[in-house]
N, C-alpha and C positions, 0 to 999 in steps of 0.2 A: 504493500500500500504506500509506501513511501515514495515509489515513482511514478504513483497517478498522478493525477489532476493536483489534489489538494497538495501534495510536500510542494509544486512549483506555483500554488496561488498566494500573493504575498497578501499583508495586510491591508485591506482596500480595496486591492485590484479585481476589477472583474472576474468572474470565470470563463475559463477559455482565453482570454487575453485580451485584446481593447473590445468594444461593445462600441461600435458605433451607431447603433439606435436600440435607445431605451423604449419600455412600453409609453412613458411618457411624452416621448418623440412620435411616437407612433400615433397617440392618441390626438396629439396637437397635432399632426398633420393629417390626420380623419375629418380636423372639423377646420382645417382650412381648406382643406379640399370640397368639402360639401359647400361650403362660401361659396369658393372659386363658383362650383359647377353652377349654384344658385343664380348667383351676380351670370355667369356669362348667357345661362339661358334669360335672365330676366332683360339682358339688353339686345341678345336675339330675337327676344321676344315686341320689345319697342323699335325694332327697325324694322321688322317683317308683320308688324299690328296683328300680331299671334296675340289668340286670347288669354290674359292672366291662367286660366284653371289650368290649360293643357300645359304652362312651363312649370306651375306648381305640380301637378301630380308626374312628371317627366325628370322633374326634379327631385322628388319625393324617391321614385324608383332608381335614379342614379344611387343618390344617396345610401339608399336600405341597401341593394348593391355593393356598395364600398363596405358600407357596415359589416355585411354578412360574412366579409371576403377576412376584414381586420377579427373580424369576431372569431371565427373560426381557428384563424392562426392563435388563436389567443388559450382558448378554449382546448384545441385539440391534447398539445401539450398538458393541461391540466386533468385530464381525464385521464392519461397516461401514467402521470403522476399517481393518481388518487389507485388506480391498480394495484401497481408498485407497491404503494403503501397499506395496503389492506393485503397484498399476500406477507410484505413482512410483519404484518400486525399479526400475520396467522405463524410466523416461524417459519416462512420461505425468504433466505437472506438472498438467494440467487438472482433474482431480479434484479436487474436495473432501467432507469431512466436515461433516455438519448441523450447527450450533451452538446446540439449541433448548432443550436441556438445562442447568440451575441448578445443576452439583454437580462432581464430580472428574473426571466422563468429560467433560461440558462443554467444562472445561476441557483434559484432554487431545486433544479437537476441535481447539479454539484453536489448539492449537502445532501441529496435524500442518497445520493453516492455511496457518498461520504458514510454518511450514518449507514447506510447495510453494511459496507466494511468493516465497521465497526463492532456491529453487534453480529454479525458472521464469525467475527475475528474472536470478539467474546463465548460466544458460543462452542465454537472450538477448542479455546483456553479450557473450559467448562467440560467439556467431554473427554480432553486428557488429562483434566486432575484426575477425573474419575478413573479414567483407565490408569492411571499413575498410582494410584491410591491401591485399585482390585490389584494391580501385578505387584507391587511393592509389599501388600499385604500377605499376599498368599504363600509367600516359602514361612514365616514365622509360623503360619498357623497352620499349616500344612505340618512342619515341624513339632508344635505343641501337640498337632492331633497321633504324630505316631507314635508318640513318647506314652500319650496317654493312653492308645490300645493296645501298647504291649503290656504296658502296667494290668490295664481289664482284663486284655484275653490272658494273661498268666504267660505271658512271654520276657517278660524282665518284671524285677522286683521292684518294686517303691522302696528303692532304699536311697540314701542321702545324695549319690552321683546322678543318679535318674533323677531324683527331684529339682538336681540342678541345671541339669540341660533344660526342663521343663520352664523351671525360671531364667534361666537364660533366654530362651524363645520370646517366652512373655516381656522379658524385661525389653528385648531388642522390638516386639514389638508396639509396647509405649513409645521407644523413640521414634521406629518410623510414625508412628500416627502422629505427634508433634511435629515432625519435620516435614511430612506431606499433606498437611489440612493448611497449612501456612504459605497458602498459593503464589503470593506477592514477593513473600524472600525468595520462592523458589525459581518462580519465572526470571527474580531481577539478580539472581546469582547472589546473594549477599547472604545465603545460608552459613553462619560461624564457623569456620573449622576447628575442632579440637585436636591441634596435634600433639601428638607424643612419640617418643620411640620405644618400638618394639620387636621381640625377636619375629621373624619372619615364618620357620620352622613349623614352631606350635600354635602361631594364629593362622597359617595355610592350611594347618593340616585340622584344625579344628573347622573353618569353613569348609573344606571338604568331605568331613563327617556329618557335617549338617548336609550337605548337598546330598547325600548318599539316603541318607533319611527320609529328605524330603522326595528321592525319588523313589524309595519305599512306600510312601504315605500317599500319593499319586497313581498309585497302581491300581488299575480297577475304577479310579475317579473320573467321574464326567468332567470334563469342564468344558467352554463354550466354542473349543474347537477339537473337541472328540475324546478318549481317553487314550490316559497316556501311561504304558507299561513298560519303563525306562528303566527296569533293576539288571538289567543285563548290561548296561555301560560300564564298564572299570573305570574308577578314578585312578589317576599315578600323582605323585609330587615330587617335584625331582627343586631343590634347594640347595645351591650350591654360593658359598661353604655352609655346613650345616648351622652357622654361629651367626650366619647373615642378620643383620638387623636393617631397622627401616624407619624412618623419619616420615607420619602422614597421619589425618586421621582414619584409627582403625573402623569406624563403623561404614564413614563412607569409602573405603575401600573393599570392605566388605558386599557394599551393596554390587560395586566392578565387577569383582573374584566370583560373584552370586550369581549375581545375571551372565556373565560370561560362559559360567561352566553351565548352566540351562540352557544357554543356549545351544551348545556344543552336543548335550546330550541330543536336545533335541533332534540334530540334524546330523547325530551316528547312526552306521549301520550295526544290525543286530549285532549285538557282541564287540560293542567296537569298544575303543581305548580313547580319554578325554587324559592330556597331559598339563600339568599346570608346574608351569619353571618360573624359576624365580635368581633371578642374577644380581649382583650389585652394580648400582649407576658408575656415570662418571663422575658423582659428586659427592660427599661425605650425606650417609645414610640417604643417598637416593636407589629407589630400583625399580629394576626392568623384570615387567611378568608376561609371559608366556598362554595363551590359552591354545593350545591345539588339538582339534578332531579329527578321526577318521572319515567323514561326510565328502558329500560331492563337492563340496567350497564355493569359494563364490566365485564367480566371473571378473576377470580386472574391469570392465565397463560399469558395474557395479559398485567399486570398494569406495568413491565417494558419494557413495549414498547411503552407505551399512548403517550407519546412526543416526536418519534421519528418522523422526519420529513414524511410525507407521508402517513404515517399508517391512517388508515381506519376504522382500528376495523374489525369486523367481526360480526354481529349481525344478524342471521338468517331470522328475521322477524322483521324490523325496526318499533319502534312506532310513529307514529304521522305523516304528510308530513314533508319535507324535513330531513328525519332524515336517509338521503345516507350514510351518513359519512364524507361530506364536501370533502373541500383538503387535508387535513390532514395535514393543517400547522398550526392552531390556538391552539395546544395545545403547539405544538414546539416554537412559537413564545413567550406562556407566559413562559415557561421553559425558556427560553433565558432573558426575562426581571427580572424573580426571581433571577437566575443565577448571573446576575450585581449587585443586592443587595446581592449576597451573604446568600440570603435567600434558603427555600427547598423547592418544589411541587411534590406533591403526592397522587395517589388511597387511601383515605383512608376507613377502614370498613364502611358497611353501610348497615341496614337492607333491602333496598329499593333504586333501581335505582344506581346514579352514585354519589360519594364523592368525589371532589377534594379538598383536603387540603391545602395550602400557606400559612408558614410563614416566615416573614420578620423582621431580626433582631432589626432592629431599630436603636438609635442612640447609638454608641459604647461609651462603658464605659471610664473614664477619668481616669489615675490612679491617688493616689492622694502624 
């Protein structure tokens, strides 16, 4: 929207650009032209001793004439308008109004433009909190729910380390729900980061026990793009040196490491292998992570678009179940959390399947 009409109409300026006849102009030469036509019939009429009624009603019909012709032009446009604006009264933002006209209706085109943009635009915002919200929410609870059917069906004990992943779930998903109902930090990036350092190792390989879980908890599950029986993917960790630490915030890195390796499941073939490496940057506690699958990969025509909200991919012949394409928001989502550290994500080469690249600066240099 920023390169329609409105970003290049300044303040005052017409819309469309000069406006050389206002309705105003218009209207004042309506009724000097009815003059004109009166006066010249009235003095055709005293040289040719034409009778008064025939140049009045002769004149009368000129007249209504011109009327009908300015009226119309006047008119049409507004009825046009009034459309427009009764389908987006109803939640159709697709419509718009011509903007071909140099005058006041012109310009009230513009705004009624303007404003569908707007609330199109809003409406939009509005439908990926929500998908942002459903995708964000469901590895927590997906998580809490398998903790708590192995505890019911008699499959793990309710003893103090189960209770703890259980609150661990919970706990992580009070923060996402603070952090994604907060639509405004989130669209305007200005979500706080809490950074710390931490070892690499044991918070890799604890988000891949939870992934592991939640693609246990998932099995058999409907969801709105069919079910998805993903127990057969092997996670690997490959962490090199085992001592690696890292300088970021861990939850929103967690959300990256999350959505990355779902994704990956999604789009392995049966029995395939999801590898998640983990190197050190080139900068004191920065690093480089690894997500690699076995799947068809993406297309290089594709790889600037992998985290565009939405996007699907296009995969002719998907491998493995649930490998639809998702919603198309979990790549977007870790794009967005890299993005806060000011780190990069990206398609990188890869002989086999799908490479995503991440790295994350680390802790900034002191000058000294």
């Amino acid at each position: 929207m920023s390169d329609g009409p409105a970003a290049r109409r300044g303040p005052g300026e017409p819309w469309g650009g000069v406006r050389p006849f206002s309705i105003k102009t218009k209207l004042g030469a309506l009724v000097v032209i009815a003059v004109l036509i009166t006066t010249g019939l009235s003095m055709i009429a005293v040289r040719t001793q034409t009778e008064l009624r025939f140049i009045t009603v002769f004149s009368m019909i000129a007249t209504l004439l011109i009327t009908q012709f300015v009226a119309h032009s006047l008119t049409a446009p507004l009825d046009e308008m009034n459309t427009v604006a009764r389908s987006i009264s109803q939640g159709d933002y697709t419509r718009r109004v011509s903007e071909s006209r140099r005058d006041e209706l012109g310009d009230l085109a513009g705004t009624i433009n303007l404003m569908a943009d707007e609330l199109e635009a809003q409406d939009r915002q509005r439908k990926e909190l929500v998908a942002n919200v459903s995708h964000e929410l469901r590895t927590p609870i997906a998580g809490l729910r398998a903790v708590l059917e192995n505890v019911v069906d008699g499959i793990a004990e309710a003893d103090p380390e189960t209770m703890r992943t259980a609150l661990k779930q919970t706990e992580r998903l009070g923060r996402l729900v603070e952090t994604l109902l907060d639509l405004s930090r989130l669209d305007n990036g200005v979500v706080p980061l809490r950074m710390r350092r931490f070892e690499v190792w044991p918070y890799l390989s604890g988000v891949l026990k939870e992934a592991n879980m939640v693609a246990s908890a998932r099995a058999g599950m409907t969801s709105g793009s069919g079910s998805h029986t993903r127990t057969d993917v092997h996670l690997h960790l490959d962490v090199s040196p085992p001592e690696l630490t890292a300088h970021a915030d861990p939850e929103r890195i967690h959300q990256v490491v999350a959505n990355l390796i779902d994704n990956a499941i999604k789009h392995s073939p049966p029995h395939g292998r999801v590898t998640v490496k983990a190197r050190r940057g080139p900068h004191a506690e920065s690093l480089e992570l690894e997500v690699l699958d076995e799947g068809p990969g993406i297309p290089r025509s594709d790889w600037h678009r992998v985290f565009e909200r939405f996007n699907r991919g296009a995969v002719s012949r998907p491998h493995g179940p649930g490998s639809d394409g998702g919603t198309g928001l979990g790549l977007a989502i870790a794009r967005w959390a890299v993005d806060l550290h000011g780190g990069r994500i990206g398609v990188a080469e890869s002989d086999r399947g799908c490479r995503i690249l991440v790295t994350l600066p680390g802790q900034p240099s002191v000058p000294s």
